[in-house]
C-alpha positions in Angstrom: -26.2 -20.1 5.9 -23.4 -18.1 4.2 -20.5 -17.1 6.6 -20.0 -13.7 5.2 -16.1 -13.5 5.9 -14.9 -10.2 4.1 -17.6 -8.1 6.2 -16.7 -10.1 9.4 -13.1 -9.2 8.6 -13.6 -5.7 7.8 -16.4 -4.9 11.0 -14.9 -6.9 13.5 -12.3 -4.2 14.7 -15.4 -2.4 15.4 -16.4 -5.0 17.9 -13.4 -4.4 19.5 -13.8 -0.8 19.5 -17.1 -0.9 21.6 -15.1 -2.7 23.8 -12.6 -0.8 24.8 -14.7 2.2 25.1 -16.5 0.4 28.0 -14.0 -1.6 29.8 -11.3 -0.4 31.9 -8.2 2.2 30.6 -6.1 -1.1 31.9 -7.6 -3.4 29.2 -7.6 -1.5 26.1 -4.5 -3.2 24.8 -5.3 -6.6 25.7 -8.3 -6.0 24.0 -7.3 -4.2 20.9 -4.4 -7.6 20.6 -7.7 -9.8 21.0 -8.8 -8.3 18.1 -5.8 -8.1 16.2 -5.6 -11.5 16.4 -8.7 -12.5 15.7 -8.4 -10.5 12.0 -5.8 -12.2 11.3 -7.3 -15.3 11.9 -10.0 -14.8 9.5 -7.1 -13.3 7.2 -6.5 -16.8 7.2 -9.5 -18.2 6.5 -10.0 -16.1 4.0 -6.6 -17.3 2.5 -8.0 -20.9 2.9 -11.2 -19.9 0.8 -9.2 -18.0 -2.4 -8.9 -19.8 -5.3 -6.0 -19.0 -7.2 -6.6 -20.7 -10.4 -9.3 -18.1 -10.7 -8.0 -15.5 -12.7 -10.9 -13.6 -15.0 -11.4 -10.1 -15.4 -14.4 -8.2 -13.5 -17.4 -10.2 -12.1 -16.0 -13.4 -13.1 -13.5 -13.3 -11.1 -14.3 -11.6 -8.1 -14.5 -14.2 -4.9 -16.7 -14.4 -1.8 -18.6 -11.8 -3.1 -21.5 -10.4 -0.5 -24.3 -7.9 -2.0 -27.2 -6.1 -0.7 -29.4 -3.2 -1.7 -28.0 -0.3 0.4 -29.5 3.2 -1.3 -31.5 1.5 -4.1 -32.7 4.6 -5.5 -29.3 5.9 -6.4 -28.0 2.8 -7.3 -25.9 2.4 -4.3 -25.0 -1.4 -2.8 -23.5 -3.1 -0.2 -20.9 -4.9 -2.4 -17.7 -6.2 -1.1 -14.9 -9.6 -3.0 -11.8 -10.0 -3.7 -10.0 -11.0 -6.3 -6.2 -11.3 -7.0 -5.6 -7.7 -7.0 -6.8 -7.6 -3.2 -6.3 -10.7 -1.6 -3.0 -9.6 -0.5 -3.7 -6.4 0.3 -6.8 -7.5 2.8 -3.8 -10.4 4.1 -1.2 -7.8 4.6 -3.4 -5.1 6.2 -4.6 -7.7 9.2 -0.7 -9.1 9.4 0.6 -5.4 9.8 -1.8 -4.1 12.1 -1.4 -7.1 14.6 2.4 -6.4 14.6 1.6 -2.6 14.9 -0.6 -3.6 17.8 2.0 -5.2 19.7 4.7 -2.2 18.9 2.1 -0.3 20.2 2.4 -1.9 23.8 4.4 0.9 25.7 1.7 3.4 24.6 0.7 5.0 27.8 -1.0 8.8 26.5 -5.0 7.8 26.5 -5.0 4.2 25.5 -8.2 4.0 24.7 -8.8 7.0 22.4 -5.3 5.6 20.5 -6.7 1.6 20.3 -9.9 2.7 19.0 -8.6 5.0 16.6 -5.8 2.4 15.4 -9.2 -0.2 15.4 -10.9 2.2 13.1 -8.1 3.1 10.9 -7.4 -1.1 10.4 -11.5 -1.6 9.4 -11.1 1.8 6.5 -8.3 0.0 5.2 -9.5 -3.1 5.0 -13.1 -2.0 3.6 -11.1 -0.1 0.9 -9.2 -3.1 -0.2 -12.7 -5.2 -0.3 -15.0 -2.4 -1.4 -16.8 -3.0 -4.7 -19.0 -0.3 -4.7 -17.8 3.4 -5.4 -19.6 5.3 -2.8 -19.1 2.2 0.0 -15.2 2.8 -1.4 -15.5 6.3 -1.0 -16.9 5.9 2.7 -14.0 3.5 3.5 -11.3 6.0 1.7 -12.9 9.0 4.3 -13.5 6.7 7.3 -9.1 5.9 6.9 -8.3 9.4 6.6 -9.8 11.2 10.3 -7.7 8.2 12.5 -4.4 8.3 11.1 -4.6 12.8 11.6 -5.4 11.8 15.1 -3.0 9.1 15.7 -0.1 11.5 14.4 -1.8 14.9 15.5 -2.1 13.5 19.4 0.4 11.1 19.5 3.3 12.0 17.2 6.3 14.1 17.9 7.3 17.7 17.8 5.9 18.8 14.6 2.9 16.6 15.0 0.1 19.5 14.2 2.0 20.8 11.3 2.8 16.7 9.5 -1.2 15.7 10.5 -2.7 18.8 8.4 -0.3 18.3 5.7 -1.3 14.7 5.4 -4.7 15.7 5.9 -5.0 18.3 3.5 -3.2 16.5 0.9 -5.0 13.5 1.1 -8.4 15.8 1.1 -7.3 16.9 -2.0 -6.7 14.0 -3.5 -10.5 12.5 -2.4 -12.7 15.6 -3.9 -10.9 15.1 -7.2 -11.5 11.1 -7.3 -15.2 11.7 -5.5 -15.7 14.2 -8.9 -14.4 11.1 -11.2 -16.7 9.1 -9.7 -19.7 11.1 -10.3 -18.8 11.5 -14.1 -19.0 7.5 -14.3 -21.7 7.2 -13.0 -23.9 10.2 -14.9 -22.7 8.4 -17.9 -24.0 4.9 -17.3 -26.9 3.4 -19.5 -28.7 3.0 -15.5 -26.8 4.8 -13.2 -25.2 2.6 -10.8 -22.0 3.1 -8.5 -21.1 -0.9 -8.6 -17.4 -0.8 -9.6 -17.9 -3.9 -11.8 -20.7 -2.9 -13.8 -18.3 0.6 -14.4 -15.8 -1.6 -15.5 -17.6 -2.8 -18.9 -17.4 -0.7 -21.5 -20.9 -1.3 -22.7 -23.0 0.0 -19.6 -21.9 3.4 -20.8 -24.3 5.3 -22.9 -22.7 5.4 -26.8 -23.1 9.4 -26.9 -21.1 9.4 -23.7 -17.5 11.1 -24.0 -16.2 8.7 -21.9 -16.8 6.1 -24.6 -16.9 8.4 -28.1 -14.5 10.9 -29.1 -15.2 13.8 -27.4 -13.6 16.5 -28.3 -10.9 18.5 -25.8 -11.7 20.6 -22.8 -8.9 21.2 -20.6 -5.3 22.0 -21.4 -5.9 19.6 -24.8 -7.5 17.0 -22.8 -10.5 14.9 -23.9 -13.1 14.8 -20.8 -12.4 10.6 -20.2 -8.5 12.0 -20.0 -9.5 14.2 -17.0 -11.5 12.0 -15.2 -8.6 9.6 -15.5 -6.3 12.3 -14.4 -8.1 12.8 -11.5 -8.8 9.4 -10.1 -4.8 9.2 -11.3 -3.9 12.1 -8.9 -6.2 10.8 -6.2 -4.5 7.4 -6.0 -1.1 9.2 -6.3 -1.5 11.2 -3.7 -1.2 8.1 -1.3 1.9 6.2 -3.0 3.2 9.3 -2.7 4.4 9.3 -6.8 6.0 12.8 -7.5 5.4 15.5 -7.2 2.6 14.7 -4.7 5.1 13.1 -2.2 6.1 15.9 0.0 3.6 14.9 2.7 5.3 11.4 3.6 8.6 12.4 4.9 6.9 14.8 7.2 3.9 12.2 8.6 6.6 9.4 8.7 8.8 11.2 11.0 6.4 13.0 13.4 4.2 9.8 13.9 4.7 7.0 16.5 6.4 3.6 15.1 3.3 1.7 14.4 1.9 4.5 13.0 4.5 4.9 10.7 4.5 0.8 10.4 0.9 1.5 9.1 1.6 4.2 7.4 4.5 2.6 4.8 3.1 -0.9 5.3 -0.7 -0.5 3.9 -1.4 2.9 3.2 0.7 3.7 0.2 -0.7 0.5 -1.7 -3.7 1.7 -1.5 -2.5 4.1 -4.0 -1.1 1.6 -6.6 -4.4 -0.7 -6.1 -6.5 2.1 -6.6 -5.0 2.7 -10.1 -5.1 -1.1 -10.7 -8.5 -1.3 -9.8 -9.9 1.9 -11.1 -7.6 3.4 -13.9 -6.9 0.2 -15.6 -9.8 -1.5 -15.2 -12.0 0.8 -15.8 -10.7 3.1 -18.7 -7.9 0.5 -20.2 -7.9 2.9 -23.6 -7.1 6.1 -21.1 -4.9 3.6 -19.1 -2.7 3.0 -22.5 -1.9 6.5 -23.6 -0.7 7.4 -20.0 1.8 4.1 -19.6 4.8 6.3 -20.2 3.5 9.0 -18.2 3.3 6.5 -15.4 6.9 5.1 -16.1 9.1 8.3 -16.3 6.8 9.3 -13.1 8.0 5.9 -11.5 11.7 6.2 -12.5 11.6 10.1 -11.5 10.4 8.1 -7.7 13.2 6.0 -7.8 15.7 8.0 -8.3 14.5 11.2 -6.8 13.6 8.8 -3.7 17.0 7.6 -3.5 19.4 10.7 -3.6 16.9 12.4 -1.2 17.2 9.1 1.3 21.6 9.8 0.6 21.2 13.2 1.9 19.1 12.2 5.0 20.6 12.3 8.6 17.3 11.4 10.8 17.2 7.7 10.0 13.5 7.6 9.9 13.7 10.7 7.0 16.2 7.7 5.3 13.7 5.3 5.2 10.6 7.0 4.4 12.3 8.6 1.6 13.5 5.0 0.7 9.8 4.0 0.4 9.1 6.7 -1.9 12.1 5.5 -4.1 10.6 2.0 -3.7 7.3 2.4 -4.7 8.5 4.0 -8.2 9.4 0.3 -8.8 5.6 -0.4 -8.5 4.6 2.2 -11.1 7.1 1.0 -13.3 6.4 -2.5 -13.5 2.8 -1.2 -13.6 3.3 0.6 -16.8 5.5 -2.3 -18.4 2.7 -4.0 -20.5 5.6 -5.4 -22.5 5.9 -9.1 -20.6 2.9 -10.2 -17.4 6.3 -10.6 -15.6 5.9 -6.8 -14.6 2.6 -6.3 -13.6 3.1 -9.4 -11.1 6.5 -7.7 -10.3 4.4 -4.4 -9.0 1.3 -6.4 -7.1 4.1 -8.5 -5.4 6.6 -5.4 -4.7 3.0 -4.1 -3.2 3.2 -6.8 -0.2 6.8 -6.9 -0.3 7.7 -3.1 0.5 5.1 -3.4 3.2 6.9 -6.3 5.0 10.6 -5.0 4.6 9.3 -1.4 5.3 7.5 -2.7 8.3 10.7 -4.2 10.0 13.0 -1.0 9.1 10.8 1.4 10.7 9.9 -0.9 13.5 14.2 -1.5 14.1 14.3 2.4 13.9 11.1 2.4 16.2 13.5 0.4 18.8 16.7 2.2 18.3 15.1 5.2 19.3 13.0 3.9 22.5 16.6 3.3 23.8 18.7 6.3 22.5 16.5 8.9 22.2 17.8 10.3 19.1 17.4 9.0 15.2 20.8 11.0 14.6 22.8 8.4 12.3 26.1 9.9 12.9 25.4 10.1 16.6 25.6 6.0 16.9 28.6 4.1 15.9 29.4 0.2 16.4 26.4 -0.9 18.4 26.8 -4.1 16.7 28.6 -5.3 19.9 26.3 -4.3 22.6 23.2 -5.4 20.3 23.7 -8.5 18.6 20.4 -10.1 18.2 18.9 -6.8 17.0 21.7 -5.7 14.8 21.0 -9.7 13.2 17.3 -8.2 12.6 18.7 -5.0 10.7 21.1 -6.9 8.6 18.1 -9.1 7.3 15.8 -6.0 6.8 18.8 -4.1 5.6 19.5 -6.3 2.7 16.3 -7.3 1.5 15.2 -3.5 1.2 18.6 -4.0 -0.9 16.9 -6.7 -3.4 19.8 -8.9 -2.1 18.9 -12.3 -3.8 17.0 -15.0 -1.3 15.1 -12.2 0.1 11.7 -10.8 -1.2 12.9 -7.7 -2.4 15.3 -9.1 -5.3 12.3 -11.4 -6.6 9.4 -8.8 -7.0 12.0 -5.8 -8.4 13.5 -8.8 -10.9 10.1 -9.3 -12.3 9.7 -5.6 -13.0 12.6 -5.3 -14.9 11.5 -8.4 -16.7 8.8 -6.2 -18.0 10.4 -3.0 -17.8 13.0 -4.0 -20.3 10.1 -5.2 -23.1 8.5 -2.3 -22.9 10.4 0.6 -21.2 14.2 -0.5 -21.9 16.1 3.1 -21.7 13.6 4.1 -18.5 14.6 0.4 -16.7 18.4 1.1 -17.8 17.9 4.4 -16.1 16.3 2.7 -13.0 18.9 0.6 -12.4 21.0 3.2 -10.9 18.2 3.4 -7.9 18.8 0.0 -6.9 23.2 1.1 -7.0 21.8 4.4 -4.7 19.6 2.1 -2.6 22.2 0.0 -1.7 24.7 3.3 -1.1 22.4 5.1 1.2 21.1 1.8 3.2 24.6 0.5 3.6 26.3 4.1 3.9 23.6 4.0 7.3 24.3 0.1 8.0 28.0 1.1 8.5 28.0 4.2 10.3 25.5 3.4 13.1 26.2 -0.8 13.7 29.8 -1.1 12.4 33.0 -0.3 13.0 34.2 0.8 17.1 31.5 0.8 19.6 30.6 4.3 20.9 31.9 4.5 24.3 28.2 6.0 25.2 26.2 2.9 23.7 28.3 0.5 25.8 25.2 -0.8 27.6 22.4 -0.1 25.6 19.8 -2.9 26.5 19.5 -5.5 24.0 16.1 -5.8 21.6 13.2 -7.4 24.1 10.8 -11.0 23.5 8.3 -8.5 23.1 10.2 -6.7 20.1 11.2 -9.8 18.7 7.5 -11.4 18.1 6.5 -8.0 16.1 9.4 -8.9 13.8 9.7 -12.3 13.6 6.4 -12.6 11.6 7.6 -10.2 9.1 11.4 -11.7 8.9 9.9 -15.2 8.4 7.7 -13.9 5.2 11.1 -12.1 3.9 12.8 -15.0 3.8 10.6 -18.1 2.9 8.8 -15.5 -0.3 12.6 -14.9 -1.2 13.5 -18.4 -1.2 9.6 -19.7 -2.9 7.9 -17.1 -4.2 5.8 -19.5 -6.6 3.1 -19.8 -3.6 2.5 -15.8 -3.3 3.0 -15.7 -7.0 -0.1 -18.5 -7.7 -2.5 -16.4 -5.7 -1.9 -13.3 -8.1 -0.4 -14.8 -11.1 -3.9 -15.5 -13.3 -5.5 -12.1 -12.3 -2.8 -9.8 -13.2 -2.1 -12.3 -16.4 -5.9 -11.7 -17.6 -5.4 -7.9 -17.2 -2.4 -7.7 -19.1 -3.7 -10.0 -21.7 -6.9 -7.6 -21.5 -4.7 -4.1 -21.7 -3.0 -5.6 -24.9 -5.9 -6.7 -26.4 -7.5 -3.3 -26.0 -4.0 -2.1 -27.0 -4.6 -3.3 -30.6 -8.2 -2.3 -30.9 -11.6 -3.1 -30.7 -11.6 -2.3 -27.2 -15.6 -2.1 -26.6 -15.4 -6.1 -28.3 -12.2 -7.0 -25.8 -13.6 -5.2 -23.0 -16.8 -7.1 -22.9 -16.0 -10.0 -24.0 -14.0 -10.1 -20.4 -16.9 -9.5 -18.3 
């Protein structure tokens, strides 16, 4: 019998939800750790199971595929797989919640409403990563976006209201534009289907369609397959945040409680970037070429816009979120950079690493604050000496969000500009000068809150606890060993993202209905 391991993976924080809701308040984090655990040991398994060699476009390649008939009349399935698009977004998302689990340990406001929300938040994410059928993607996309308002609404500082409706109406946004894309797929498929691969061939669409002929323009000179691009693109963007759709971030990052926030920078902004992976390029690679540049001056407008924001911050958890927006810019760009495979590998594995380095900064910041009450970086000043362990922990996050060499962060953003310079040369010049204000702004804060004389009033602030150290020694270890041997990471994503960017420049020189389905 077929141990079906991405739906066991995906349901089983459900499991521990039911739980929690009947045991005592005492338990719920014990329980919610149980489960944390226990999806990251199937993470594992699932790890074990991939086949990296595999690297072909659309059903081909998917792996550990499960199917069923869900709503057969409207062509609607129980279809989950991955591929090497998603196997390290499903890995990451189990890895990150465990750690955001055990940050979450001092959590005393309604444990149980908190745990089962965080539960149900980690299974949408997961489904999302896994889901290849539109509407059970759809679902998954909804099902992520009521816990994380709560989890910051209840649970998040001052502003909390106002930074949980922002997030929540910009996100809602966002979903009724993509939910409209996806019906104009599927009205325009020979048999009307919502299975994500079958949308991905080119010949399941009816010839008269205008998402496959000429149509001519409707909207603001756009053709019709141009919108519906546009608004899966806007969708997706929404959640990196790319500009100008980022406002929302800075705002959720700081009002929400540290594994929130963990979460928050960790797994939910790739689902942006693999949703236009999965859906824009895959599905509409003709669409997908026209917009490259449009994607690349939007990324380089995120790096740079990301860092001088991030110089002008003085909440240190402002700094970092608006260093993730900065960050994430890298990812477009090496997305757009069809010029060398060397940048669409860069972007998948800048994906996992942002979410690890990002993880630990806003965890450190997470601990600096249970201690001092204040995110205020001129308030500090040479806690080096009362913290060494922890300020040890900050150097090492520190510098690889730095792309110092021998961490992760120099490998994925050297890959981009591999590709960036093929394709995109004066926008990667350009981008260079993020990585100059990235290390200005993260150093400028390195120095004035853990060097130079110790603040007389941080004399004997308690050192970082056993407790703190396990949520970031997972995440430290994966920094440095991906920095040091990427080739392991790189094999599991390597021949996917090769066959899509041998795929985009084939459709690049023509005959894209031949190229597309000779793929599939």
């Amino acid at each position: 019998m077929e141990f079906h391991i991405l739906s066991w993976v995906t349901f089983f924080p459900l499991i521990g939800i039911a739980l929690i809701l009947i045991a005592p308040r005492q338990l719920s984090r014990w329980i919610a750790l149980a489960t944390g655990f226990g999806t990251v040991i199937l993470g594992v398994v699932i790890l074990g199971r991939f086949d990296g060699s595999i690297g072909a476009m659309g059903a081909d390649g998917i792996q550990m595929l499960e199917q069923m008939a869900w709503i057969p009349s409207l062509g609607i399935d129980y279809r989950v797989g991955v591929d090497g698009i998603s196997i390290l977004m499903v890995l990451l998302t189990q890895l990150i919640a465990l750690v955001g689990i055990v940050a979450s340990w001092n959590i005393d406001k309604s444990p149980k409403g908190y745990y089962s929300l965080y539960l149900l938040l980690q299974a949408g994410m997961t489904g999302v990563f896994v889901s290849l059928d539109f509407v059970l993607f759809y679902v998954f996309w909804e099902v992520m976006l009521l816990p994380m308002y709560f989890l910051i609404g209840i649970w998040g500082g001052p502003r909390k209201e106002y930074a949980a409706i922002k997030f929540f109406l910009y996100t809602l946004f966002g979903s009724v534009l993509m939910l409209l894309a996806i019906i104009s797929l599927y009205i325009n498929m020979k048999v009307p289907s919502f299975n994500m691969l079958a949308m991905m061939d080119p010949a399941a669409y009816r010839v008269d369609s205008w998402l496959v002929s000429d149509a001519g323009t409707w909207l603001f000179g756009f053709a019709p397959k141009q919108l519906v691009w546009l608004a899966f693109y806007i969708g997706f963007a929404i959640k990196i945040p790319a500009f100008p759709f980022h406002t929302w971030l800075p705002d959720a990052h700081v009002e929400a409680p540290t594994p929130i926030s963990v979460i928050l920078a960790g797994v939910l902004l790739k689902m942006g970037t693999y949703g236009i992976l999965r859906v824009n390029f895959q599905m509409m690679p003709e669409v997908t070429l026209g917009f490259l540049d449009f994607i690349a001056i939007l990324g380089l407008v995120n790096i740079i816009y990301g860092a001088l924001a991030a110089l002008a911050q003085k909440d240190l958890k402002s700094l970092i979120a608006y260093s993730s927006i900065s960050h994430m810019g890298f990812v477009m760009l090496g997305m757009a950079s069809l010029g060398d495979p060397a940048g669409l590998n860069g972007a998948m594995l800048q994906m996992f690493n942002h979410g690890c380095i990002t993880g630990m900064l806003f965890l450190l910041v997470g601990i600096i604050y249970d201690r001092a009450h204040h995110r205020n970086i001129d308030g500090f000043g040479g806690i080096w000496v009362a913290t060494p362990v922890y300020t040890g922990f900050v150097a090492l996050a520190w510098f690889a969000a730095v792309g110092l060499p021998g961490l992760s962060g120099f490998i994925s953003e050297f890959l981009i500009f591999v590709g960036a310079f093929k394709s995109h040369q004066f926008l990667a010049i350009l981008a260079i000068t993020g990585i100059v204000l990235g290390a200005a702004y993260m150093l400028w804060a390195l120095q004035r809150i853990w060097m130079g004389p110790l603040n007389p009033k941080y004399e004997s602030l308690p050192e970082i606890t056993w407790r703190e150290i396990a949520t970031l020694v997972p995440l430290a270890i994966i920094v440095i060993f991906v920095g040091v041997y990427p080739a392991p990471v790189l094999d599991l994503i390597g021949p996917t993202m090769g066959s899509l960017y041998d795929y985009l420049n084939t459709v690049a020189i023509g005959g894209v209905h031949t190229a597309a389905a000779a793929n599939f």
